[in-house]
N, CA, C and O of each residue as an XYZ file, in Angstrom:
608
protein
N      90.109     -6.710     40.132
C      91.089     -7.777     40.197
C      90.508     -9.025     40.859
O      90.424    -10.069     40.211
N      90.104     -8.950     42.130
C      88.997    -10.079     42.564
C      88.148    -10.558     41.817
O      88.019    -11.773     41.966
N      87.371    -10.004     40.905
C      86.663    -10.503     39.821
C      87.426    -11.058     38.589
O      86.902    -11.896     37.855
N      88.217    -10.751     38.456
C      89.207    -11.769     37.248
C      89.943    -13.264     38.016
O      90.270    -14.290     37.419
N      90.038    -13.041     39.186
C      90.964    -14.161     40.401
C      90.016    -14.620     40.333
O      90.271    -15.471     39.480
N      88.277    -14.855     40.752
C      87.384    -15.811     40.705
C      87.097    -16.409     39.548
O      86.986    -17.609     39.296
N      86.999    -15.568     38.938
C      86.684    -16.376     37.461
C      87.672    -16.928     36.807
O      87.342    -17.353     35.699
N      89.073    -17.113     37.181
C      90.103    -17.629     36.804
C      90.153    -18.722     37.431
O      90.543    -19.692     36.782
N      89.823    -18.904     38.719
C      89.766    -19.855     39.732
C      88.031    -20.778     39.578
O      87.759    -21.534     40.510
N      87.334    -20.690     38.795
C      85.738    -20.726     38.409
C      86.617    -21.972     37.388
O      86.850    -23.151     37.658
N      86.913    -21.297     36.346
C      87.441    -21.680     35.561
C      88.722    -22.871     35.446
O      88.327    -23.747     34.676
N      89.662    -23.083     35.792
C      90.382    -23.511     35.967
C      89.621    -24.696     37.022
O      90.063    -25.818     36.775
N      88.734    -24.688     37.972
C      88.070    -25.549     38.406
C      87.530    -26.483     37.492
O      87.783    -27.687     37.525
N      86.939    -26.041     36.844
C      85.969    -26.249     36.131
C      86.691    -27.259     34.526
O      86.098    -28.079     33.826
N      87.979    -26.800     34.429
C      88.493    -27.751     33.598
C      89.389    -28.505     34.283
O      90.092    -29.235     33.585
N      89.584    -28.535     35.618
C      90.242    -30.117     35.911
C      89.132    -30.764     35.963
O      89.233    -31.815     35.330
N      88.077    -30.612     36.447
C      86.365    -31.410     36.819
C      86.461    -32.247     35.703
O      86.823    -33.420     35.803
N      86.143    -31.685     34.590
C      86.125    -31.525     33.316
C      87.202    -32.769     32.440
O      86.880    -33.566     31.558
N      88.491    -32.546     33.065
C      89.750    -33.439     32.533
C      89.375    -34.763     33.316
O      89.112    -35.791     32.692
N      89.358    -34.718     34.539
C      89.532    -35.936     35.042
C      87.874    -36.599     34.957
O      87.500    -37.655     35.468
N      87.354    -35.987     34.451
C      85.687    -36.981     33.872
C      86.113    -37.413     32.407
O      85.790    -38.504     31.938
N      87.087    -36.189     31.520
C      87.579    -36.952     30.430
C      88.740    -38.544     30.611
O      88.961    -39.429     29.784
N      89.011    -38.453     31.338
C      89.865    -39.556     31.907
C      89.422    -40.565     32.459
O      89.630    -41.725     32.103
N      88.911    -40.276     33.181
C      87.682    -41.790     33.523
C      86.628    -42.032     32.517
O      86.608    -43.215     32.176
N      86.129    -41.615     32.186
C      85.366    -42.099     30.754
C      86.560    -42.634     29.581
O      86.173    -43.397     28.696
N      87.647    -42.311     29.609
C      88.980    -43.174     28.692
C      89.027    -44.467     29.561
O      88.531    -45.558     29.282
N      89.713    -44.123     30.647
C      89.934    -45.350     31.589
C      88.726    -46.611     31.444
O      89.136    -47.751     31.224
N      87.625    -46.429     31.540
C      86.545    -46.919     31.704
C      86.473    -47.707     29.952
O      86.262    -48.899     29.729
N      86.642    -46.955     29.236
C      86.387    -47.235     27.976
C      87.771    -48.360     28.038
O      87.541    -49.539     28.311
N      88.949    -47.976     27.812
C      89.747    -49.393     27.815
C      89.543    -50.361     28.665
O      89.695    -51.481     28.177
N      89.250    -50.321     29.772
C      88.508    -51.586     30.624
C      87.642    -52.369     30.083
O      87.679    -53.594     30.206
N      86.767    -51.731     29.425
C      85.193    -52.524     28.407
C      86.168    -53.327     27.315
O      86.234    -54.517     27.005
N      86.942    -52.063     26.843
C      87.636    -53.524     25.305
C      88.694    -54.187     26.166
O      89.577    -54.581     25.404
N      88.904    -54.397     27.070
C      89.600    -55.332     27.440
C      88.716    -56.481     28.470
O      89.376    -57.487     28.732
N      87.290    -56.431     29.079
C      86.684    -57.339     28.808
C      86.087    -57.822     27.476
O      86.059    -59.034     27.266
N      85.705    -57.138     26.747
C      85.547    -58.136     25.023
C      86.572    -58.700     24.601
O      86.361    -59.408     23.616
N      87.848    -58.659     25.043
C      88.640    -59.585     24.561
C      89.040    -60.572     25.383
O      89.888    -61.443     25.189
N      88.146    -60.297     26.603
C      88.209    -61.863     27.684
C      86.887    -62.949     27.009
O      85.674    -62.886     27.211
N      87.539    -63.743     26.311
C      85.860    -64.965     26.091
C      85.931    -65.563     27.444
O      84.964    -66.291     27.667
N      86.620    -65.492     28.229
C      85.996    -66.823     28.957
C      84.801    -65.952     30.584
O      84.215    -66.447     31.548
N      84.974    -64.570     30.077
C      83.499    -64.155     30.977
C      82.528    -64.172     30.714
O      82.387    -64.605     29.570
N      81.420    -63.843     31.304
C      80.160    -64.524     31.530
C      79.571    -63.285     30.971
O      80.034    -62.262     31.476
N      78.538    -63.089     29.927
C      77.628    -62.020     29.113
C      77.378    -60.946     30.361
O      77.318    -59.745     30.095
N      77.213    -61.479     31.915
C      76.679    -60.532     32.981
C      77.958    -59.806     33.034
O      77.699    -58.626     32.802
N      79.132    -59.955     33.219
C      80.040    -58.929     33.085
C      80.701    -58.180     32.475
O      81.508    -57.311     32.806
N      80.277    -58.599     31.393
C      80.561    -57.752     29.769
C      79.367    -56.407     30.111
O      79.773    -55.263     29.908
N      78.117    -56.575     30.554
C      77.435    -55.900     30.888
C      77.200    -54.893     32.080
O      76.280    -54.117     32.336
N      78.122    -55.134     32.568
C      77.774    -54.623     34.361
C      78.398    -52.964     34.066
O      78.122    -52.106     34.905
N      79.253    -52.581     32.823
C      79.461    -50.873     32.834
C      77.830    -50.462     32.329
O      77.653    -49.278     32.616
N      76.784    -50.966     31.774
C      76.135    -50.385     31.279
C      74.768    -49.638     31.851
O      74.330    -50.128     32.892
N      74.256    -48.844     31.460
C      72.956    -48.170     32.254
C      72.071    -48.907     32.215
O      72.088    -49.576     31.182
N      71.208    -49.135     32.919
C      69.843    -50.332     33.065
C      69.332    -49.729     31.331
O      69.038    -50.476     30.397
N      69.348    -48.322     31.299
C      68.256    -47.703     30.187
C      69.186    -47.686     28.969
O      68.860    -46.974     28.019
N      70.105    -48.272     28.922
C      71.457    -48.329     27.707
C      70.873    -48.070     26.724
O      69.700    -48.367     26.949
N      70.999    -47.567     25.431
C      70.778    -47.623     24.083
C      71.539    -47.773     23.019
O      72.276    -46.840     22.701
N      71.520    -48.893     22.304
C      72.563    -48.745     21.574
C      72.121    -48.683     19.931
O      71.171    -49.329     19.488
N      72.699    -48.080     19.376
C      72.421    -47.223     17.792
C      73.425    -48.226     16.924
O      74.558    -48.608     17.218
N      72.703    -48.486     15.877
C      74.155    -49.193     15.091
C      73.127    -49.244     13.585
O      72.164    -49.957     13.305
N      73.979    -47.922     12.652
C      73.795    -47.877     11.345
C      72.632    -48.697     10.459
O      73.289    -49.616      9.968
N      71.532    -48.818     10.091
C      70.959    -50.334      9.380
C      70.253    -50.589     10.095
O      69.227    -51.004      9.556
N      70.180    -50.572     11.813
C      69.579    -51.455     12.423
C      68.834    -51.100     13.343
O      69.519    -50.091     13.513
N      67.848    -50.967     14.303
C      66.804    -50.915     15.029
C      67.561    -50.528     15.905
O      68.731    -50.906     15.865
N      67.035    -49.516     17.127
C      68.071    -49.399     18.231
C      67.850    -50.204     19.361
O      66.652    -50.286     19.633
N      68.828    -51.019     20.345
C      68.402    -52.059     21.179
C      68.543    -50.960     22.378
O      69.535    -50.235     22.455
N      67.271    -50.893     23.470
C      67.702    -50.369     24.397
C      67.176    -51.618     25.757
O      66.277    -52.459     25.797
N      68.158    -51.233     26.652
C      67.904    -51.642     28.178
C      69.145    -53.089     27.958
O      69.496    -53.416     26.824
N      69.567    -53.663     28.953
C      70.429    -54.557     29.257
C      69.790    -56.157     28.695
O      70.341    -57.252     28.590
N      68.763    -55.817     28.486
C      68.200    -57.495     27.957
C      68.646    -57.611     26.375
O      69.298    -58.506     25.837
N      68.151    -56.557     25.873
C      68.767    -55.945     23.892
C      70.003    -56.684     24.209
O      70.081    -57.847     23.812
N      71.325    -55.980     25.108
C      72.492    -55.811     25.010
C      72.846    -57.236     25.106
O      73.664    -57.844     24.416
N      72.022    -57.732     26.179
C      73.052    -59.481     26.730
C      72.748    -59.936     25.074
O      73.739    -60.345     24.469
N      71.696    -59.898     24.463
C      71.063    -60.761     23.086
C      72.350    -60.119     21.955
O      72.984    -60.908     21.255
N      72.559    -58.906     21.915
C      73.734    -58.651     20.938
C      75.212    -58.993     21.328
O      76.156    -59.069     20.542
N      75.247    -59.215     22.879
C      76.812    -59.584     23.169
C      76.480    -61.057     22.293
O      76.801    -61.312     21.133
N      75.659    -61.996     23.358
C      75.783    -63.087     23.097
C      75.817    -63.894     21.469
O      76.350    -64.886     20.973
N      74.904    -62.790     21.039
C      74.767    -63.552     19.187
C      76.085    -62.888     18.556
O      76.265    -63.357     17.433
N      77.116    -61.902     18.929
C      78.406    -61.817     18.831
C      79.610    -62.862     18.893
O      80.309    -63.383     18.024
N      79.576    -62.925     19.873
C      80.076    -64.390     20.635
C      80.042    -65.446     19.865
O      81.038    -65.982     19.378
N      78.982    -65.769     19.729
C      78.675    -66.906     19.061
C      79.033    -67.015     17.369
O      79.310    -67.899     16.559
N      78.869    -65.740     17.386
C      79.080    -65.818     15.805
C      80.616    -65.609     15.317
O      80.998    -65.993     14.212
N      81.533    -64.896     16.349
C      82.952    -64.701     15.924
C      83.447    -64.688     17.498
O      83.444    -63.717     18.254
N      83.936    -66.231     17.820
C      84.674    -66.986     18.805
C      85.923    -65.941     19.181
O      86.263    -65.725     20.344
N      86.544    -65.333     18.033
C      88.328    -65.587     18.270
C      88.341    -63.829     17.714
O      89.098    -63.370     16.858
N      87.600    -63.302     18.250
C      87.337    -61.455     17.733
C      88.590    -61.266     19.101
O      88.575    -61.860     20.179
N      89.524    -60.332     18.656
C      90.411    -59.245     19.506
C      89.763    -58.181     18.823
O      89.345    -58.219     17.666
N      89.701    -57.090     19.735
C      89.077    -55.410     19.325
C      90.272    -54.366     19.790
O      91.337    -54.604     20.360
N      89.923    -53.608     19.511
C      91.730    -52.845     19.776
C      90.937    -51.535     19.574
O      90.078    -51.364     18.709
N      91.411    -50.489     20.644
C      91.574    -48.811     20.527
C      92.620    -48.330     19.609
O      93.796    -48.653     19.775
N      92.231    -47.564     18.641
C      92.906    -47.131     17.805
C      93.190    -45.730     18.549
O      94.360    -45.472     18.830
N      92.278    -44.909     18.845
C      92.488    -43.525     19.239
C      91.064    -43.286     19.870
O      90.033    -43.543     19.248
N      91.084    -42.698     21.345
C      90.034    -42.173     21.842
C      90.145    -40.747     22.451
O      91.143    -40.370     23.066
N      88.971    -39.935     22.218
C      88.806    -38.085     22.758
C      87.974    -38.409     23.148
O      87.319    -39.345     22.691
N      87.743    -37.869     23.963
C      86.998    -37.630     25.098
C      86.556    -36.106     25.495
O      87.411    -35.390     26.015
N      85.252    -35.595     25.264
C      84.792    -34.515     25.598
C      82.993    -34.606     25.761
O      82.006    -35.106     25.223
N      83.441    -33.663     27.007
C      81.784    -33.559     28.631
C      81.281    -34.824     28.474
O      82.261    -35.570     28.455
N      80.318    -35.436     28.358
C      79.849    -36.533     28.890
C      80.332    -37.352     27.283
O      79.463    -38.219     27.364
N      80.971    -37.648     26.103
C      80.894    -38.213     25.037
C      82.327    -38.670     24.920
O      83.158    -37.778     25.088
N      82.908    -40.213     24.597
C      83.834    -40.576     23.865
C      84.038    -41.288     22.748
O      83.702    -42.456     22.553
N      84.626    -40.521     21.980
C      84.711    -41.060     20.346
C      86.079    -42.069     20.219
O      87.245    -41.704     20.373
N      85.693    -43.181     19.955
C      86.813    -44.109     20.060
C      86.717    -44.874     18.289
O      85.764    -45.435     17.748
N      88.111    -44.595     17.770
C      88.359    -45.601     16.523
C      88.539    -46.840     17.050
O      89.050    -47.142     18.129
N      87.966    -47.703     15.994
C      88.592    -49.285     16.686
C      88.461    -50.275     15.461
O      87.671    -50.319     14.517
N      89.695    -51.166     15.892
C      89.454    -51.867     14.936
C      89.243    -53.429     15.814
O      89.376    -53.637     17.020
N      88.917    -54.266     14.852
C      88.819    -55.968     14.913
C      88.998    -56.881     14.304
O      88.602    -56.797     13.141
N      89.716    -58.307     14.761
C      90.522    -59.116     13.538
C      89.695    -60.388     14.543
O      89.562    -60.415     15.766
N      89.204    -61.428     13.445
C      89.051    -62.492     13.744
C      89.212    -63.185     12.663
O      89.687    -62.491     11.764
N      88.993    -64.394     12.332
C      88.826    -65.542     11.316
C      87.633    -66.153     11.331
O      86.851    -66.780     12.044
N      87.905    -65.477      9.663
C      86.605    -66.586      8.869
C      87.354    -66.778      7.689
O      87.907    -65.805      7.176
N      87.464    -68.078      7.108
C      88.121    -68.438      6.246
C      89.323    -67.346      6.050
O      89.239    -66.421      5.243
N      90.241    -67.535      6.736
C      91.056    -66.309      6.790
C      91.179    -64.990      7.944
O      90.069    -64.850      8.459
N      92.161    -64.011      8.490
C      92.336    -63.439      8.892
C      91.321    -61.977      8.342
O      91.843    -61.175      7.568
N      90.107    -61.796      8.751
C      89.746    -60.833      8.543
C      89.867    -59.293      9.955
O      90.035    -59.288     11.174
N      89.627    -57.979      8.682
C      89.812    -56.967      9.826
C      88.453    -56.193      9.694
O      87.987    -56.069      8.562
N      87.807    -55.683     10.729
C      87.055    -54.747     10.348
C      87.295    -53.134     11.301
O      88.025    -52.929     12.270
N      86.575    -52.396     10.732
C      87.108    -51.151     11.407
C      86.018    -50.113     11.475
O      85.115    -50.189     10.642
N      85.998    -49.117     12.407
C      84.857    -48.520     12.817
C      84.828    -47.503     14.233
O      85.567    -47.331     15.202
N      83.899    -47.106     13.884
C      84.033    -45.593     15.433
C      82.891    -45.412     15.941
O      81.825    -45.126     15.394
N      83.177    -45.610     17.155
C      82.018    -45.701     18.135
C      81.744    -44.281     18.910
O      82.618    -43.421     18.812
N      80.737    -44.042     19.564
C      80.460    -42.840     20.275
C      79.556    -43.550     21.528
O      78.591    -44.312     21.460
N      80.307    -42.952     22.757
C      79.739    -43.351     23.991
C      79.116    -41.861     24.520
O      79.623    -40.759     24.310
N      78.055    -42.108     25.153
C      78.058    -41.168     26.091
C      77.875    -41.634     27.539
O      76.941    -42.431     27.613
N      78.172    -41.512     28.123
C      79.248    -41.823     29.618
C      78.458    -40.909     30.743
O      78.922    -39.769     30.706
N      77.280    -41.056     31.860
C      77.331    -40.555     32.847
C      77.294    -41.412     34.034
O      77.080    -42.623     34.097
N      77.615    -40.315     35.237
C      78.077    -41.731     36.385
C      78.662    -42.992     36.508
O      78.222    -43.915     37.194
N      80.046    -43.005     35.563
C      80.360    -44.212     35.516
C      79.554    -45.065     34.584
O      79.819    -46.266     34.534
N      78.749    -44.648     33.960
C      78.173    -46.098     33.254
C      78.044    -45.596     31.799
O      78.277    -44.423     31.511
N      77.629    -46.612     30.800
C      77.461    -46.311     29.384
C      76.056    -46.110     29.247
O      75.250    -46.980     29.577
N      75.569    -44.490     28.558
C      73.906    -44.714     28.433
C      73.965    -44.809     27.380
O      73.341    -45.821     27.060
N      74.588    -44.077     26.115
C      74.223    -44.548     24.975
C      75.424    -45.010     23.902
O      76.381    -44.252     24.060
N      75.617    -45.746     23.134
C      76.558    -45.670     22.229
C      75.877    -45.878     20.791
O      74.839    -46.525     20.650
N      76.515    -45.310     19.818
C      76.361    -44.843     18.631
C      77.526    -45.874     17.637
O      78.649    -45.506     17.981
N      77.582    -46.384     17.149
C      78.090    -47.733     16.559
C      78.548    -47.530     14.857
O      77.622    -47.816     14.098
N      79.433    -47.222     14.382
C      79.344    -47.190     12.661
C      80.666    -47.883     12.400
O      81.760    -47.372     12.640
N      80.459    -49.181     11.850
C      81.687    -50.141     11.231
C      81.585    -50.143      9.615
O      80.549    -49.806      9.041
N      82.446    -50.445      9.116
C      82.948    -50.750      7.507
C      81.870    -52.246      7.640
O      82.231    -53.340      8.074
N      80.622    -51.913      7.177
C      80.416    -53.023      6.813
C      80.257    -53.496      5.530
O      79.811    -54.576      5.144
N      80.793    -52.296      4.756
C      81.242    -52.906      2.999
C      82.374    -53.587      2.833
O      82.610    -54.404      1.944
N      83.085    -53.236      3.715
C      85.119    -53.543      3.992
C      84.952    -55.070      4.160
O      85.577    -56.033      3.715
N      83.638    -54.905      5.146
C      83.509    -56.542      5.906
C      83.101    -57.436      5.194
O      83.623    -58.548      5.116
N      81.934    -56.991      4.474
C      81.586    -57.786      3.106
C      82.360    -58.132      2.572
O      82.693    -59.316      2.522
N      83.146    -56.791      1.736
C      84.438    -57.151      0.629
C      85.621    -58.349      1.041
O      86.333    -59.101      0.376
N      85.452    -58.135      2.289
C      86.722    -59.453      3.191
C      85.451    -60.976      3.190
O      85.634    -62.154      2.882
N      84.829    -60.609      3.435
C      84.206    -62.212      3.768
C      83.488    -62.721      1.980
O      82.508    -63.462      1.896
N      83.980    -62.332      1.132
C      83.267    -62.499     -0.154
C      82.092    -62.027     -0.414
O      81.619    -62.737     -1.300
N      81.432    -61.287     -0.149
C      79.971    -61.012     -0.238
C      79.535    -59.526     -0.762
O      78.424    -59.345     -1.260
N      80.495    -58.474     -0.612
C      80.410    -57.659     -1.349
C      80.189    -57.315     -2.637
O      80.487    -58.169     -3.472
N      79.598    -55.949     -3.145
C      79.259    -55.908     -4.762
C      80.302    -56.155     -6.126
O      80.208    -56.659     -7.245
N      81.296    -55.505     -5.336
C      82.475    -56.139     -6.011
C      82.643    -57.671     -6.708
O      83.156    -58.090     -7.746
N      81.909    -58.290     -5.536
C      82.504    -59.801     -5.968
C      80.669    -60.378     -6.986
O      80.488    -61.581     -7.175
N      79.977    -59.711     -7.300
C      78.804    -59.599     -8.029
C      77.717    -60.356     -7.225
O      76.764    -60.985     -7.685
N      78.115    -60.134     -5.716
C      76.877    -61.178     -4.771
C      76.276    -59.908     -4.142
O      75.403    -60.131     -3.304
N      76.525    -58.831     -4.346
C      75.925    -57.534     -4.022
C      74.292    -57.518     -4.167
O      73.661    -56.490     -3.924
């Protein structure tokens, strides 16, 4: 009986640990999209959740790692879509990884949306890696440039 009470108590430890690291890695994660939808901060604090050794993965493209990559992709963001809101669609959270849907609406000639799911992995409070996959046919197809429209 002592041996089922510890390991019940092992256990049950072990998934509040467990819950409330899933919870702060949520918490943490809506904090980040709610600085990307502050423009008027400064690229250094868009940056300050991230790991010095960050890596970030995004479909197509080369992976940027360390905080210098990151300020160069916030900033050529920025610059390129002024008036971006990003929004949590749905985030899970499990051991060090959160999978967050999200979408984004800005203007270019028009109200465009794009949409996409990210993967963080989350230790000590900070972001080491995220994993990046958006509709960028959707995005095409919205900004004219897709195969559809024969500029494929």
């Amino acid at each position: 009986m002592l041996s089922y009470t510890l390991r019940t108590t092992t256990s049950l430890a072990r998934m509040l640990r467990d819950t409330n690291r899933r919870a702060e890695a949520r918490t943490m994660l809506s904090e980040i999209f709610d600085l990307l939808n502050r423009k008027d901060l400064p690229t250094e604090e868009w940056i300050a959740p991230l790991a010095s050794n960050m890596v970030y993965h995004r479909a197509g493209m080369p992976d940027v790692t360390g905080l210098t990559g990151m300020r160069q992709v916030l900033d050529m963001s920025r610059s390129a879509i002024a008036d971006m809101h990003a929004t949590i669609e749905d985030l899970v959270a499990e051991g060090d990884k959160v999978a967050c849907r999200w979408s984004a609406r800005f203007t270019h000639q028009g109200e465009v949306t794009v949409t996409g799911i990210a993967i963080y992995r989350v230790l000590n409070s900070e972001i080491q890696e995220e994993w990046d996959y958006s509709d960028a046919l959707g995005l095409m197809e919205q900004l004219g440039r897709g195969p559809l429209q024969g500029n494929g």
